[in-house]
C-alpha positions, 0 to 999 in steps of 0.5 A, a space after each residue: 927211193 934207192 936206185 936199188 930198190 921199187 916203188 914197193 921196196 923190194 929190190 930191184 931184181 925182185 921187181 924185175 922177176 915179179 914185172 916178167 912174170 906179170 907180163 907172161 902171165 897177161 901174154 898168156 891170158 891174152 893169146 887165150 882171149 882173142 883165140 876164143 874171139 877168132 873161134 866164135 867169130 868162124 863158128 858163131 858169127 851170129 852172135 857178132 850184133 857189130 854190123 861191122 863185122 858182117 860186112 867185113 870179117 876178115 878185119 876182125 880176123 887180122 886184127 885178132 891174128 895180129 894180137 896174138 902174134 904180139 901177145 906171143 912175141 911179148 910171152 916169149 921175152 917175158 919168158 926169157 926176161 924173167 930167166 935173165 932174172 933169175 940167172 943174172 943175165 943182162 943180154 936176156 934182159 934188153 929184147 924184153 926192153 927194146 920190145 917194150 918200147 916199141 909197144 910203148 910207142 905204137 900205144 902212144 900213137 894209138 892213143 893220140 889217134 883214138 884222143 882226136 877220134 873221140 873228140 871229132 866223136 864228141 863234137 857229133 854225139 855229146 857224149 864226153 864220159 865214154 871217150 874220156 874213160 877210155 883214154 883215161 884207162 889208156 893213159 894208166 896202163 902207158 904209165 903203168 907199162 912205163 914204170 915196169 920198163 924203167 924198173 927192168 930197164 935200171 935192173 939190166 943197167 946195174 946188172 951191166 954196171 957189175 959185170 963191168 966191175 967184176 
């Protein structure tokens, strides 16, 4: 594998613009989801069978509210990340960088403390296959998000390598 191009071959500029617009759909698709939980939540909140959420709605409530506010930070530099894209722009690039990798970070902690809550959540219930598939998932969508960063994150350095040049 080149510096230059993707796991999938195409080049790297390619793989940036596909990663930006994946992700501005998926930002898209998931303000459209928890705007949808938040309205069944105030107009239908006898549907909700999470005891949970009765004692408590107002967490569901920020937790959905907090989603969506990541969700549409996430649209908007995917937006900006697949212009710099396409208009060879390396500033236009870095906040989608950066952003990731914040996101990454929380979401590895995220994980070590969901890791530690299902095996306290095992040793009472027995029950390994459930905590192992959601950890199992969370670990393939870190590894997927950490490939799509270094993908956009080698663009934007050749990018920055070849304006140096010029």
């Amino acid at each position: 594998m080149s510096s230059e191009t993707c796991f999938c071959g195409c080049t790297l500029g390619r793989g940036a613009l596909a990663i930006g617009t994946i992700n501005a759909i998926a930002g898209i698709l998931a303000v459209g989801r928890d705007s949808i939980v938040v309205t069944a939540a105030i107009f239908y909140p006898d549907q909700f069978v999470d005891p949970a959420f009765h004692e408590n709605p107002s967490r569901y409530y920020t937790i959905c509210g907090v989603r969506i506010c990541i969700s549409v930070v996430h649209t908007i530099l995917s937006c900006f990340m697949v212009h710099g894209c396409r208009t060879k722009n390396n500033r236009l690039i870095m906040p989608w960088v950066i952003w990731t990798y914040v996101c990454i970070i929380v979401e590895v902690s995220l994980a070590v403390i969901m890791f530690f809550l299902f095996v306290i959540f095992v040793l009472f219930s027995g029950q390994i296959g459930v905590g192992f598939w959601i950890f199992l998932t969370c670990l393939v969508i870190l590894g997927v998000q950490a490939y799509f960063l270094s993908v956009v994150r080698t663009f934007s350095h050749v990018l920055k390598r070849d304006t140096v040049q010029d």
